[in-house]
N, C-alpha and C positions, 0 to 999 in steps of 0.2 A: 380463395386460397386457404383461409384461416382451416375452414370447415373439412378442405380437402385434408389437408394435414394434420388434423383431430381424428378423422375417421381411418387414416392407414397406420394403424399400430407398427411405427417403426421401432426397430430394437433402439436403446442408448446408443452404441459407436453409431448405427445407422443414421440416428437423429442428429448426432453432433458432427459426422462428416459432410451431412447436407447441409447443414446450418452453417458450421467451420467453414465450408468452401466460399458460400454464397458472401458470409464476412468475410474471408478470404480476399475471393475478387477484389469485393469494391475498396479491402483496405492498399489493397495495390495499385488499382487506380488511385486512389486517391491521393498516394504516395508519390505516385508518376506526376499526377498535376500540380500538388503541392511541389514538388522539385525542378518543373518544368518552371512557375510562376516564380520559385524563390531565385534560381539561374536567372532570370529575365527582368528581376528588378532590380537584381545586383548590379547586374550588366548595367541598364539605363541610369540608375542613381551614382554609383560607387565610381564603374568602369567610363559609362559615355559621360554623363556631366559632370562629375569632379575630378576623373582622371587617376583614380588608385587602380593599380591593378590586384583584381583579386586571386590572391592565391590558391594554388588550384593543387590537389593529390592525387598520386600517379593513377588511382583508381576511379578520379572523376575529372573527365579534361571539361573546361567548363562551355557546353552549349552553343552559348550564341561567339565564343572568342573574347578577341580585348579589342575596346576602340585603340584611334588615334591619340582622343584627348592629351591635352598637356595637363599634368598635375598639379589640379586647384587645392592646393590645401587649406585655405581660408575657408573652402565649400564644405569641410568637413563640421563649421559650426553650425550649418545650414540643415543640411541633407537628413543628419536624424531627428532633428527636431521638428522637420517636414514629415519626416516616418510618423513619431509619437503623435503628430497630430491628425493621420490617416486614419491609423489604426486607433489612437483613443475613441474618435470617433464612431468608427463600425462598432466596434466593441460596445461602447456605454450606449450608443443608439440603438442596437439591435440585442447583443448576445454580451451580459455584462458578466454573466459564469468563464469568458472566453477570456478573461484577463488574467494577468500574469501566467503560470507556467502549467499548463497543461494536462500534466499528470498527475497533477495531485489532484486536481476536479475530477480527473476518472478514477482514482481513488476516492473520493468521497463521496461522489454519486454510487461505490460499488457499496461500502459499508453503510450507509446513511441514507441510499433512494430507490434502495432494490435497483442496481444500476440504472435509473432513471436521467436520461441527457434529454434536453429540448434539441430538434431537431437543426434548428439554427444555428447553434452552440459549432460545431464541425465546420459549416461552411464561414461561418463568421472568421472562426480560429484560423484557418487556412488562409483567407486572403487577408487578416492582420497580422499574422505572423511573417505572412510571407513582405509583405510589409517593412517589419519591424526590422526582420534579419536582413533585407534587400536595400533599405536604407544604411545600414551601418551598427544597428544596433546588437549588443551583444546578446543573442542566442541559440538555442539548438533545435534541432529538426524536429526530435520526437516530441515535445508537449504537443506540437499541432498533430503532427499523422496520430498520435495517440488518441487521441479527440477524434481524429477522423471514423478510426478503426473502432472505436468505442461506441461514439455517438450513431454508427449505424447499425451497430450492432444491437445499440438498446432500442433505436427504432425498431428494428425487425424484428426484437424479442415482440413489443410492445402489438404489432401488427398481425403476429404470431399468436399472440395470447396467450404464451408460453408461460410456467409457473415465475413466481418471484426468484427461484432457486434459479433456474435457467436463466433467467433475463441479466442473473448478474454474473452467472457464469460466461455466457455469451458476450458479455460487455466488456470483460476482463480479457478473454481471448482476442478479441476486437483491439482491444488496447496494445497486447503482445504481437500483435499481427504488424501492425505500423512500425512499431520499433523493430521487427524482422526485417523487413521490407527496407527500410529506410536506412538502413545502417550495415544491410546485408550479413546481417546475423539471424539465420534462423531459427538453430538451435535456441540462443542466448534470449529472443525474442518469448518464445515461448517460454521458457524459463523465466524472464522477467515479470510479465504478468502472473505469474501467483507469487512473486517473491516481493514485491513493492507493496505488495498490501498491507505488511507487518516489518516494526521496526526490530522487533526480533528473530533470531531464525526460523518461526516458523514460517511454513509452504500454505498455502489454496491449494491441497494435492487436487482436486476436482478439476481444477482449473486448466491440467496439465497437457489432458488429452486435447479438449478442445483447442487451449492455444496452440499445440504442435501443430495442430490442421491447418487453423489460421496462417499461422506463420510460414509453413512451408508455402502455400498458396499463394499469401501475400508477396514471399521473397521470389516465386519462381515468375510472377509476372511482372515485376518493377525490372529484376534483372534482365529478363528477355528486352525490356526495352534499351536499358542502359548499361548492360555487361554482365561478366559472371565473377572481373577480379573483385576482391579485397578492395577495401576504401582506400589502403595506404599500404605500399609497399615500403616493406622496411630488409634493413639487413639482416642475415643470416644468425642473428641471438642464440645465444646456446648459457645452458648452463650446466658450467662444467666444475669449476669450483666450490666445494662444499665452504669455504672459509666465505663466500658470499655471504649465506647467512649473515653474517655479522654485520654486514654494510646494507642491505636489505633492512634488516631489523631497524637501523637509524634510520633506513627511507620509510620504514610503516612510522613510524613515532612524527616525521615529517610532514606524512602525508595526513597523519591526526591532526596537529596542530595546523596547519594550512587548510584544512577541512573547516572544524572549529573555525577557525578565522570568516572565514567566507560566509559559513551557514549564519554566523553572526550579525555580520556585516548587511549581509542581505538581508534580514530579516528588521534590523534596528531602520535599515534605509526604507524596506517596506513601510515599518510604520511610522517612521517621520513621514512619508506621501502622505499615507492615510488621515492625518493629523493634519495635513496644511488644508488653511479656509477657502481652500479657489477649489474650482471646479473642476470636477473630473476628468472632462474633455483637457483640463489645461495640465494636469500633473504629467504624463505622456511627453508632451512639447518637452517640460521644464527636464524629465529623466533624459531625452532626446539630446536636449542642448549642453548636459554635464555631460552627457557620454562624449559626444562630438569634441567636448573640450579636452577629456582627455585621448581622444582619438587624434587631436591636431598634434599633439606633440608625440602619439605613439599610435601609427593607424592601423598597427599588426593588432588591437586590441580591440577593432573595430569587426560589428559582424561574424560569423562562424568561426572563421579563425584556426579550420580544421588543418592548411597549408603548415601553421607553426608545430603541428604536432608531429610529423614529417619530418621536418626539420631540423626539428629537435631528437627524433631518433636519430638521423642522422649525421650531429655533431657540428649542424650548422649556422647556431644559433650561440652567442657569447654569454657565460655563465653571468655578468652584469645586466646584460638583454634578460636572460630567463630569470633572473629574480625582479626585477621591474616588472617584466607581464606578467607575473600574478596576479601583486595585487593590481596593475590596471585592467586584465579582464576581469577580477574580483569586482574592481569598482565598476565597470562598463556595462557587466550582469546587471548587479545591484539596482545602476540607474537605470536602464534599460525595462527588466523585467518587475523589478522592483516599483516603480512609479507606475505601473498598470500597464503596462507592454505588454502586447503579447507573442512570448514564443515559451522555447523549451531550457531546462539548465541544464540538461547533458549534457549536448556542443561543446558550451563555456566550461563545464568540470571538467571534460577530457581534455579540455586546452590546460585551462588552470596543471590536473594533474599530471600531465606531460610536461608541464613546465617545471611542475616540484621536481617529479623524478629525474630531469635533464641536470636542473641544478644542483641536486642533491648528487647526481650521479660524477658531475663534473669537480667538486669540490670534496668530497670521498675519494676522487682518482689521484686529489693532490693530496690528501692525507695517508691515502693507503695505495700507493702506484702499484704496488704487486698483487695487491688483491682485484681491487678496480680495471678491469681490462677494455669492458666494454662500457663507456656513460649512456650511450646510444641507449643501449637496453634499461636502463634505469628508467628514461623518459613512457618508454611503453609499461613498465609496470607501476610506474607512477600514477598513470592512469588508470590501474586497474584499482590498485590501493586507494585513489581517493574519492572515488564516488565509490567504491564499495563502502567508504567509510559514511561519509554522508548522506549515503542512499538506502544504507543496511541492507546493499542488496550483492554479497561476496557473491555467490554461486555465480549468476546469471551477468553478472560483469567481469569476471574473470574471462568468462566463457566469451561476452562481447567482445573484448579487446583482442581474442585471439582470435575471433573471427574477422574481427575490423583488419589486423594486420597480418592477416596469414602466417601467424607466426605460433606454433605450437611448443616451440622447444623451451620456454619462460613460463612454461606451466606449474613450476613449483617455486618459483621466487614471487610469481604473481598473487598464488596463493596464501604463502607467506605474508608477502606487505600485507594483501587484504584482508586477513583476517587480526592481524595487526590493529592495522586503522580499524577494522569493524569492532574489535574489542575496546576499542582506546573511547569510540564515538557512540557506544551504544546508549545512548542517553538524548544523542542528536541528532537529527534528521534536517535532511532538505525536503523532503515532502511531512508537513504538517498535518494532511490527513491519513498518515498511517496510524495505525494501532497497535498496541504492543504484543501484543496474540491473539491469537485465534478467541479467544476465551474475553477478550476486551470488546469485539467488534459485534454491534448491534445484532448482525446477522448469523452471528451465533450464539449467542445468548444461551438462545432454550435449551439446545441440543448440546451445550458445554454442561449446564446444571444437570441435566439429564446423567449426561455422562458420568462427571462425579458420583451422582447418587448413585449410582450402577456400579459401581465398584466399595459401597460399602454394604453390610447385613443389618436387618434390620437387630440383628442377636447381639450387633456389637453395641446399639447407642438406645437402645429401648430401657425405660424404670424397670426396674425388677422389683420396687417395691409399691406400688400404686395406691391410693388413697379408695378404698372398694365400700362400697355398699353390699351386705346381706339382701339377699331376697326375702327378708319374712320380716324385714325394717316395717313400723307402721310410718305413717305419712306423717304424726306430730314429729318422731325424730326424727325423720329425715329435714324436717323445716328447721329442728336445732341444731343439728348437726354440720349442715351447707352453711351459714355463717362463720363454723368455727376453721373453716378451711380458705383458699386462693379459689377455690378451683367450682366451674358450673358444669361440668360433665365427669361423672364417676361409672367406673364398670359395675355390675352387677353381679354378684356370683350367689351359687348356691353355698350348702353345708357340703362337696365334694368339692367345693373350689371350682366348681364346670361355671362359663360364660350363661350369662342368663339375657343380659342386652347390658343397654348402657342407658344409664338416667340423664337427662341434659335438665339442668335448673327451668333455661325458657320454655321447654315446655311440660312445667308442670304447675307456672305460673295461674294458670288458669283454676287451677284446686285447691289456693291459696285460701281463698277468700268464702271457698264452700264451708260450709255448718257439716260436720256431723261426719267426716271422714279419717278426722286424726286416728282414731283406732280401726279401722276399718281396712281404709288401702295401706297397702305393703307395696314395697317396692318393684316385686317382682308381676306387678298389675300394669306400672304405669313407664316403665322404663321401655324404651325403645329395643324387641326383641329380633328385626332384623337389621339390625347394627351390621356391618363389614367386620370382617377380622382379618388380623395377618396370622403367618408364621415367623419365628425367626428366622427363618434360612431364607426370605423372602430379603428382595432388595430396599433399599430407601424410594428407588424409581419407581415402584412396585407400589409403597406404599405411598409416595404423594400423589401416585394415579390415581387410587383410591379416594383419597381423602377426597383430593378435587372433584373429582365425579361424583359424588354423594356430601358435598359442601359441607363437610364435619371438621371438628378440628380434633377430636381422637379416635385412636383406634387400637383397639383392642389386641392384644399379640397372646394368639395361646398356644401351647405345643402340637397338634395337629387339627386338623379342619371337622376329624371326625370327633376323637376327646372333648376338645375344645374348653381344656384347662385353662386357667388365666395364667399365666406366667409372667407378665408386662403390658405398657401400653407405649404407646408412642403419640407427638402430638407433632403439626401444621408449625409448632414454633422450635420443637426438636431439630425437626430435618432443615430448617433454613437456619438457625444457629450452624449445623454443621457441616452445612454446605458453606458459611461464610466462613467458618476456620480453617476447611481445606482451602479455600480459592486464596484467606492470605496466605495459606501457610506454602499455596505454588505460586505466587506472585514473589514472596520472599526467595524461593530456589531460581525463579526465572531472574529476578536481580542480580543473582551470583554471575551469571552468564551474559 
């Protein structure tokens, strides 16, 4: 197959709609099983033997139904801590990349491994997650289908032979493809994957085409199994009121600090796990049995928890309930995912942020009853505001939420909180293997330096006054002369000022030590006469192709190729000096923003 596919010169779109598709598929299958395995553990652990019923959204009735069971609440100290020790298990025994939260291994496999996954990593992740979230434990769909879609993706690049450039483009699509799929957001899918890769605004535009393919493919075959609505049906939101703004603007500032909190929280709790002396296998159980504990006294904080979101838009949830479940899905996350769990922290953020915006919505209505009309809608852009905020991902969760709820007309309060929180949070992230731009990330490195240099002349940063040798120098002055300067390679010129070569000190080492050529050789004997030359109008990229290629560290700059006056030189430690002052001097501007 490899060989077939090497020899039919397919155009680009042609390569990446066959590719797209093929990841496509399986990210949809994979989506379908995952969803099928996570409904079916829920049911046996949650529904038949402890007796919760799980709350279900109008756009997912759940699978297998609700037992009879009578409601064990004591079983809730049990059941996730039977989770964490399932899933620690697969995890640390097979596929130890498959722990904690999903997406940011496919983010770090994308910048860091040429999107490089083991091929175990996807299948492991799938049935521990499914696991994790089936027992009770707090978290969301996408870390595992994103691993699914990813990890087969980088197989196939890898099976393919496909360049490094592709394999992580492919992997990245792969990733975008699951979160379509799974959330039934197609657009917002594809969009996500090149937006999660950087904690700033910039895009993977490369990324875009392929995952649109993906995405679509992925979403049109999950749906065909299990429907075409929206996750969650919500009320008729509108906004109609300009004076919002105002109450809006206190939900983005809201949805910051409740952001903050959480990326916190989880992260200090992560590394308290990491620090305790017991065994891997055991941290799991231990995250398992905190979560449970505060699941017995609040079991809405238990598992997905996608019902309260629902709920919450539609004003049926008490403003003291919605400020309690924050922080306990904040904490339930935490220990959950935090102590080596495996699932995803979407779910939990859009629970979390549906519970800010509910709250924040319902307590602005008592401070501002006439501006406040709907709190309902507060909850749905709550959500959009606070993982945009923690995710640094505005665009592509805006666009989620409104694909999640079929709700288009909250398109500009949504935008508002999120870029709000994105502004307030851009320092913080819930995924740790983002990078701050394009310009930060391993894989583009070369072609960022490139770039800069490309956009300066070699006319702007070249010596205009250079340290030169005569051609008619005999060789004793030139041996007293090279001491009294820094420098082991000097241009050569004639008495017209025309390029003659360039003398480098090592090699002339060798005449040092002869008798009898002090008055003899002159410079214009032993100096290197086909030297490289630039022009000024010539780029910086221009000239460290040169340099590199011919391993020199100067180069000569004359006014044209034919003349070949000396006018300047340039050197190997010129152009990396000023490539290091533009790079701070745009790291300092991307700061501002």
């Amino acid at each position: 197959m490899n060989d077939f596919f090497k020899k039919i010169n397919f155009p680009v779109i042609g390569r990446w709609f066959i590719l797209g598709t093929i990841v496509g598929i399986i990210a949809g299958l994979g989506a379908i099983i995952f969803f099928i395995m996570l409904q079916g553990t829920s049911y046996f652990f949650l529904d038949y033997l402890a007796g919760l019923r799980i709350g279900e959204t109008a756009g997912e009735p759940s699978l297998f139904g609700h037992a009879t069971t009578e409601f064990k609440r004591w079983m809730l100290f049990i059941i996730p801590a039977i989770g964490g020790l399932l899933s620690g298990f697969l995890v640390y025994q097979f596929a130890p990349e498959a722990e904690g939260h999903g997406t940011d291994a496919a983010i770090e496999a994308i910048h860091f491994k040429n999107g490089y996954i083991r091929w175990q990593v996807p299948l492991i992740k799938t049935i521990a997650s499914a696991i994790t979230i089936g027992t009770g434990g707090s978290g969301g769909r996408e870390g595992p289908i994103a691993q699914i879609g990813a990890g087969f993706a980088s197989f196939l690049g890898r099976k393919l032979n496909i360049t490094d450039r592709e394999k992580r483009i492919l992997t990245a699509a792969g990733m975008g493809a699951g979160v379509g799929a799974i959330f039934r957001s197609p657009l917002a899918g594809a969009i996500f994957a090149a937006e999660v890769l950087y904690s700033s605004s910039d895009l993977e535009a490369e990324v875009l085409l392929p995952s649109t393919i993906t995405s679509i493919i992925a979403y049109s075959i999950f749906c065909s199994i299990f429907g075409w609505d929206s996750l969650f049906l919500t009320p008729d939101f509108k906004f109609t009121n300009p004076l919002e703004l105002f109450t809006y603007t206190i939900l983005g500032f809201a949805c910051a600090f409740f952001g903050y909190l959480y990326v916190n929280i989880f992260y200090k709790t992560h590394n308290i796990f990491k620090s305790l002396k017991v065994s891997n296998y055991s941290k799991p159980v231990i995250g398992g049995f905190l979560t449970g504990l505060i699941g017995y006294f609040i079991p809405q904080a238990l598992g997905g928890g996608y019902a309260n979101i629902e709920k919450a838009m539609n004003g049926e949830l008490a403003i003291w309930f919605l400020l309690i479940l924050i922080f306990a899905k904040t904490f339930t996350t935490s220990f959950s995912i935090g102590s080596g769990g495996s699932a995803g922290i979407f779910g939990p953020s859009m629970v979390i942020g549906a519970s800010v915006g509910g709250f924040m919505g319902l307590l602005l209505q008592k401070i501002f009853p006439t501006v406040v009309a709907n709190p309902g809608a507060y909850a749905l852009v709550g959500m959009a505001g606070f993982f945009a905020g923690i995710a640094n991902t505005p665009l592509s969760t805006i666009i989620m939420v409104s694909e999640m709820t079929g709700n288009y007309h909250l398109l500009v309060p949504a935008m508002w909180v999120s870029s709000i929180s994105f502004l307030v949070l851009r320092n913080t992230t819930i995924y740790i293997s983002q990078v701050r731009s394009r310009s930060d990330s391993p894989i583009h490195k070369g072609e960022f330096f490139i770039q800069i240099l490309q956009e300066i002349k070699v006319g702007d940063i070249m010596r205009k006054d250079p340290i030169i040798i005569k051609a008619d120098m005999h060789f004793k002055d030139i041996l007293e002369f090279i001491p009294t300067t820094k420098h082991n390679s000097f241009p050569v010129i004639n008495d017209e000022n025309k390029l003659v070569g360039v003398l480098r000190f090592e090699e002339i080492r060798e005449f040092v030590f002869e008798e009898g050529l002090e008055d003899i050789v002159v410079a214009g004997e032993i100096c290197d006469t086909e030297t490289p030359v630039i022009t000024p109008e010539a780029t910086l990229a221009d000239a460290i192709e040169t340099i590199g290629f011919k391993n020199i560290e100067l180069l000569p700059v004359v006014n044209t190729l034919e003349d070949r006056k000396l006018v300047g030189i340039i050197t190997r430690r010129d152009i990396i000096t000023i490539y290091n002052k533009e790079l701070r001097k745009q790291k300092k501007q991307e700061a501002l923003f």
